[in-house]
TORKOL-815727 format. One record per residue (C-alpha): z, x, y negated. Coordinates in steps of 0.2 Angstrom, whole numbers, plus 5000, padded with zeros to 4 digits. Last residue first. Layout:
<recs>
ZXY
...
</recs>
This chain:
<recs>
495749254974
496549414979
496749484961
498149344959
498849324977
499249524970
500249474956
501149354963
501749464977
502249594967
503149484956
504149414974
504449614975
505349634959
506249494964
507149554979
507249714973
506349884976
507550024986
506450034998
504650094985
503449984989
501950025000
500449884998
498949945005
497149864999
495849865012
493949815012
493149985003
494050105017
495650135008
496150044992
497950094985
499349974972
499949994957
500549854948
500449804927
499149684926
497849824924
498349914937
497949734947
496349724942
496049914949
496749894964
495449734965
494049834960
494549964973
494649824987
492949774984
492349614977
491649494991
490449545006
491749595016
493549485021
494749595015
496149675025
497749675016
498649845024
500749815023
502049915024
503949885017
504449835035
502949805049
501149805041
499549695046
498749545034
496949475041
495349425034
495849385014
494549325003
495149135009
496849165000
498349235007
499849125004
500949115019
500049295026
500549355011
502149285010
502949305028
502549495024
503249535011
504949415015
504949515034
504749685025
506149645013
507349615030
506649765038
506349875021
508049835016
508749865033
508150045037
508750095019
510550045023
510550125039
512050225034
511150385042
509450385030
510650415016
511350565023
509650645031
508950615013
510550715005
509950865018
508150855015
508550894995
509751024999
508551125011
507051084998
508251184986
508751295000
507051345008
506951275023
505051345023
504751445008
503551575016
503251475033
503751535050
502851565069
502951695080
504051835070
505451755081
505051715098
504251515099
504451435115
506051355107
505251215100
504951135118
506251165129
507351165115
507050995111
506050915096
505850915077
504550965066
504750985048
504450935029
504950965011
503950954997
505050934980
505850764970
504950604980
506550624992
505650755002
505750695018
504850545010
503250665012
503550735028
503850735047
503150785064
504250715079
504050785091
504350765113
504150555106
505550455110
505250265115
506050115109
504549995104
504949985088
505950155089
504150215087
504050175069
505650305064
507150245056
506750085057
506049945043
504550025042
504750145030
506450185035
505950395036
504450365046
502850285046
502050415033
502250575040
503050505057
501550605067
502150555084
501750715097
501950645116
501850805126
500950815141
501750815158
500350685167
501750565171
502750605154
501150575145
500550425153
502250355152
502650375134
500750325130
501150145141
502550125126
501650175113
500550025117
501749885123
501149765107
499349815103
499449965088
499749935070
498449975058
499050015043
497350015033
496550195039
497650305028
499050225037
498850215056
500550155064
501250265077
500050405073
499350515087
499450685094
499250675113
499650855120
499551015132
497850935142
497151095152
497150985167
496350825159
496950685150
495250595144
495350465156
497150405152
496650385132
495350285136
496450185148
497850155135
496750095121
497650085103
496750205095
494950255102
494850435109
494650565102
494450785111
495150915102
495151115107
494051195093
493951185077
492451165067
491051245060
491051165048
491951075034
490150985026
491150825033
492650805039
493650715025
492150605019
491650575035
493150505043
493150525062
494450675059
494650815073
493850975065
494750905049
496350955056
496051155061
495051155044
496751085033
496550925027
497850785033
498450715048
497550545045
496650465062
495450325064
495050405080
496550465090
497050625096
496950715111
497450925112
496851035126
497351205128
495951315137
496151485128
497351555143
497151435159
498851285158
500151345164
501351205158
502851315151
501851475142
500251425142
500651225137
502151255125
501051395117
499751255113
500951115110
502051225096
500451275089
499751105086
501851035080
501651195067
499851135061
500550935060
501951015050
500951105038
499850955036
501450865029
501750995018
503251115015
503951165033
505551175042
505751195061
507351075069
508051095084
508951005099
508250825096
508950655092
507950625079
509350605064
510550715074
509150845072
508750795054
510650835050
510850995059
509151045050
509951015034
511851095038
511051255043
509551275030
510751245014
511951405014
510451525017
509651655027
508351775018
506851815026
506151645027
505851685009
506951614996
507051474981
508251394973
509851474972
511351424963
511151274947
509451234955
510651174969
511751064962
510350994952
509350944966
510650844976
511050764960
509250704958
509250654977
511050544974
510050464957
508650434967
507350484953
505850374958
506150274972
506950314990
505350275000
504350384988
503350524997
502250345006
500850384996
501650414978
502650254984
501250164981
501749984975
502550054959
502749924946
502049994930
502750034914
501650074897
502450184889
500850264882
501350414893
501350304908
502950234916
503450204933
504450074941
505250044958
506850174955
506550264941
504950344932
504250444921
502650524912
501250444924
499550504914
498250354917
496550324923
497450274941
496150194952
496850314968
496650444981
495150564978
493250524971
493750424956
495650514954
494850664950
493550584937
495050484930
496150624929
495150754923
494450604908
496550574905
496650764900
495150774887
493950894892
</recs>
C-alpha cells in the first residue's frame, strides 16, 4: 500500500485531515515531502509550543546523543538531578517523578492519589475514590478510558476500571456532592482541550481549591496541554492563582524533539512511594533529562509566557472581531483558541481540510469545533496570515 493511502486512512479515523508526509520543519512552519510548506496551527497537538526544531532544544539534544542517551531507571545519571530540580522550581513543588507519555503521567498521578489516600487519608483498603470531569482528555490507556464520556475513546474497551465517579465540568456543586469519604482525588483539566478549549466559569478552580482542601482531597491539574506557556502563563491555573497538590505534565515538556513528561507535587504527597513501588523503564532518562532541563530554562525567562499572552490577546480580539455568522462562539486564553461553529452548516473537518489546502493546518474536534494552537514562537504576521486564512474557510 502506498505510504500517503496509510496516512490518509489513519489520519481519517485518528487525529487529523493531513493526507500528507511532513518531512521538516522550523520554527512555525512545516514542510511536506513534496516541499510544500505549511503553516503550523497544531502544534503537533499542543508537543510544539517551542516550534519545530528550537535551535537551543536541538543543541540540548545533540549534546547529549553525543554521551549517553538512553538508561534504565536502574542507572543514575548526570541529567535527572538538574532536570527535575528545574521543573520543581518551575511548579513550586518538592519532587519531581519523570515519565515518557502524557498518559503515563496521568497513571502515575492516579497511583500517587490512591496510595496518598490509604496510607495518609485512611481511607478503607480497595475503596479509593477518584472524580473527574465529563468532557475529559487524559488519554488511552484502559485505567483512563474507564472514565471518558467520549464514545469513540471508551467504547468496546470494557470491562472498565473501577474507582471513578464524573461530574459535569465547570459545576462547583456537582462536584461537592460527589465527594465522599473514600474520595482521594479530583482529577480535572484546567482548560478542556480535546473537547474544544472549553474554558471554565470565571472563579471555578478557584471554588475547586477550597472544596478539596476542605474535604482533604487532592487537587490533581492535568497541565498536559494547558501548560508549559500555552496559555499565556506558565501553567493555566495561575489564571486564577491557585496551586494544584500535582501537576501532571507532558507533551511540550518535551520540546517537540523526544517524549518527556512528569508529575510534580510536595513530599507529603509524592513521597508515599518506597522505592521499587512505582518507576518507568526510560523515565528521566538522560536524553529526555537534557531535553526537559533546557525547556525548564526557557520556560523561566518568561519570554514564552508573554508572547503567547500578548499574541493570544491579538488571536483572539480578531476572531471574535471578524468571525463570520457560521461562527457560534470563540473560547481560548493565550495561543488557544476552540472556534465553535454554529451546526447545520459545513463541518469543522471540511473546513480543516480547506484550510490544508490553502496552506495552514489546523484540528477539528467534535464535528462543530476547529482548534487553533500556534506554535509560541510564531510571529506577529505569520499569525495575522493565519487569521485571514481561517475568516476565509469560516464564511
Amino acid at each position: 500500500m502506498d505510504p500517503r493511502e496509510l496516512v490518509d486512512r489513519y489520519s481519517a479515523h485518528n487525529y487529523h485531515p493531513l493526507p500528507v508526509v511532513l518531512s521538516q520543519g522550523e520554527g512555525a512552519w512545516v514542510t511536506d515531502t513534496d516541499g510544500r510548506r505549511y503553516l503550523d496551527l497544531l502544534s503537533a497537538y499542543s508537543a510544539l509550543n517551542f516550534g519545530h526544531r528550537h535551535p537551543k532544544l536541538v543543541a540540548a539534544a545533540e549534546r547529549q546523543l553525543g554521551r549517553l542517551t538512553l538508561t534504565s531507571r536502574a542507572f543514575h545519571n548526570d541529567q535527572l538531578g538538574p532536570f527535575v530540580q528545574s521543573l520543581a522550581q518551575l511548579c513550586d513543588k518538592d519532587m519531581v517523578l519523570p515519565m515518557n507519555s502524557g498518559a503515563e503521567a496521568v497513571e502515575t498521578a492516579i497511583k500517587t492519589a490512591r496510595k496518598w489516600g490509604y496510607q495518609v487519608k485512611g481511607v478503607a483498603p480497595e475503596s479509593a475514590h477518584v472524580i473527574v470531569a465529563a468532557g475529559n482528555f487524559h488519554g488511552r490507556t484502559v485505567t483512563i478510558v474507564s472514565f471518558s464520556t467520549d464514545p469513540d475513546a471508551r467504547d468496546d474497551f470494557g470491562p472498565y476500571t473501577p474507582g471513578f465517579s464524573v461530574v459535569p465540568y465547570g459545576d462547583v456543586e456537582s462536584l461537592r456532592a460527589a465527594i465522599t469519604d473514600s474520595t482521594v482525588a479530583f482529577l480535572v483539566e484546567p482548560i478542556q482541550g480535546e473537547a474544544g478549549v472549553i474554558v471554565p466559569p470565571e472563579g471555578y478552580l478557584r471554588a475547586v481549591r477550597d472544596l478539596c482542601t476542605e474535604h482533604n482531597v487532592l487537587f490533581v491539574a492535568d497541565e498536559i496541554q494547558s501548560g508549559m506557556a500555552r496559555t499565556g502563563k506558565t501553567f493555566a491555573v495561575e489564571w486564577e492563582d491557585v496551586v494544584p497538590d500535582i501537576y501532571v505534565l507532558g507533551k511540550a515538556l518535551g520540546g517537540g524533539i523526544y517524549p518527556v513528561s512528569a508529575v510534580a507535587a510536595n513530599a507529603d504527597v509524592l513521597g508515599v512511594f518506597k522505592p521499587g513501588e512505582h518507576g518507568s523503564t526510560f523515565g528521566g532518562n538522560p536524553l529526555g533529562a537534557a531535553i526537559g532541563h533546557e525547556v525548564c530554562a526557557m520556560l523561566a525567562t518568561g519570554e514564552f509566557q508573554e508572547r503567547s499572552k500578548v499574541l493570544g490577546e491579538h488571536l483572539l480580539g480578531r476572531l471574535r472581531a471578524e468571525a463570520p455568522s457560521t461562527v457560534k462562539e470563540v473560547r481560548g486564553r493565550g495561543l488557544w483558541a476552540g472556534i465553535e461553529l454554529l451546526p447545520g452548516g459545513e463541518p469543522a473537518r471540511s473546513r480543516c481540510e480547506r484550510l490544508m489546502q490553502r496552506g495552514v493546518l489546523a484540528k477539528d474536534t467534535h464535528e462543530t469545533t476547529i482548534r487553533i494552537a500556534p506554535p509560541l514562537v510564531i510571529e506577529r504576521h505569520d499569525l495575522d496570515h493565519a487569521i485571514d486564512e481561517i475568516l476565509t474557510v469560516l464564511t
